[in-house]
N, C-alpha and C positions, 0 to 999 in steps of 0.2 A: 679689245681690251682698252681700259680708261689708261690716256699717257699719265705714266705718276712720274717722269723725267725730272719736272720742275716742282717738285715734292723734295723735303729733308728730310734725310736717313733721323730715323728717333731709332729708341728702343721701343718695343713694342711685345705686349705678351697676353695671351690669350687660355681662358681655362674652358674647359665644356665637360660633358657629362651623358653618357649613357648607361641606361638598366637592360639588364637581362634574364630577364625573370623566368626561374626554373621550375617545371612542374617536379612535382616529390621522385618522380623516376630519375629525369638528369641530374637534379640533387645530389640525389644520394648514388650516381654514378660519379660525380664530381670530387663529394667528400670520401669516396668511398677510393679513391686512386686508381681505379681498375680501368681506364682507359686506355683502350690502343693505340692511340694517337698520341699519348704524353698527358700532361701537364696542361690541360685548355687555360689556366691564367695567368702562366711564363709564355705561351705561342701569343696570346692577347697581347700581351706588354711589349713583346717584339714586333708584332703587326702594326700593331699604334703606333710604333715609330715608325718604322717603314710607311707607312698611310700620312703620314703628316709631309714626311720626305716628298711621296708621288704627288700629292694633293692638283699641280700644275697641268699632270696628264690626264685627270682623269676632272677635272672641275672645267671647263671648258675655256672659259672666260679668266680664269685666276693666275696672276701673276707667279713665277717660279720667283722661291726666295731663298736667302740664306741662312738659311733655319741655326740655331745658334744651341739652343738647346729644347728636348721633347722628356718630358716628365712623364711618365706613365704611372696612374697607379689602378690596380686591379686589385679587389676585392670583394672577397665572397662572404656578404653577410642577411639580415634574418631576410630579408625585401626580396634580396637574386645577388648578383655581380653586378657592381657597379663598378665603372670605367669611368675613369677621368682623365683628363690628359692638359698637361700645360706647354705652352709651347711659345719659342721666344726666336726673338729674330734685331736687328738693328738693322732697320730697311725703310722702302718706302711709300710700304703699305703692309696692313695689319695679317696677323694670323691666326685672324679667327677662322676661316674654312680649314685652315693644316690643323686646329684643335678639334674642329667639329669629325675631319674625316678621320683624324687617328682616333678619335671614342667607336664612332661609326666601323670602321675596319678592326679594330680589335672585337667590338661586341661581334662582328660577323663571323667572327675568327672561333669564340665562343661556343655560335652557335653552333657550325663547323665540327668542333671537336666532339659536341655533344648530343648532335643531332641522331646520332644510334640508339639514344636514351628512349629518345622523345622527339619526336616533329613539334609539340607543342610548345617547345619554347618561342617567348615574344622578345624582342626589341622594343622598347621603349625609353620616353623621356630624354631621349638626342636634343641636347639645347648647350647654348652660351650662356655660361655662366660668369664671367667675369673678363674682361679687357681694359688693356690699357697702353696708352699710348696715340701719336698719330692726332690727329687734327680735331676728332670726335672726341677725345680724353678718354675720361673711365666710364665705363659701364659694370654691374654687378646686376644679378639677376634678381628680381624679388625674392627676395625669402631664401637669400644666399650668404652663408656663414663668412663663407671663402676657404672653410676645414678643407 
């Protein structure tokens, strides 16, 4: 692990972004409520948190932090579900891997609930879309609203 001892606590906050793109079956098993498993975009929005929570156990190298607050939003619109996640800390070092792994763990979470539909379903577009804070400043993605 890099020493970040002689590092200043900032504020620091990270958004990122994954799709899940449904073939017409899992769709319309999704819009359709009839899952056995629940609700696949409330189990998402709780995985995400918990995923951003573990990030330390499961990233090898990544400092455990004190995660301050995890923003999840999950939504199912024309493209698939998209997953976003913001994630905030006052520490000292960034959280952009607890944004990447809660988009990450909640779209798996998705797939999971929906995978009876359709094996078909894809993961995509896992990326940082916006940080801030920390010695590097702000970063925002090309062609990133910040919606």
């Amino acid at each position: 692990m890099v020493d970040v001892s002689a590092k200043a606590a900032t504020s620091r906050t990270a958004t990122a972004e994954a799709w899940v793109i449904l073939p017409p079956e899992a769709r319309a098993a999704l819009e359709g409520g009839q899952n056995a498993k629940g609700d696949p975009l409330t189990v998402a929005r709780l995985a995400g948190i918990l995923g951003a929570k573990q990030t330390s156990a499961l990233v090898l190298l990544c400092h455990p932090l004190p995660i301050s607050g995890v923003d999840m939003d999950v939504q199912l619109l024309a493209r698939g579900v998209r997953v976003r996640a913001t994630v905030r800390t006052a520490g000292q070092t960034g959280v952009e891997m607890e944004a990447l792994m809660a988009v990450t763990v909640a779209a798996l979470n998705v797939y999971d609930m929906l995978k009876a539909a359709s094996k078909a379903i894809e993961i995509q577009g896992v990326r940082l879309l916006a940080k801030s804070g920390g010695k590097s400043g702000e970063y925002r993605a090309q062609g990133e609203s910040g919606e």
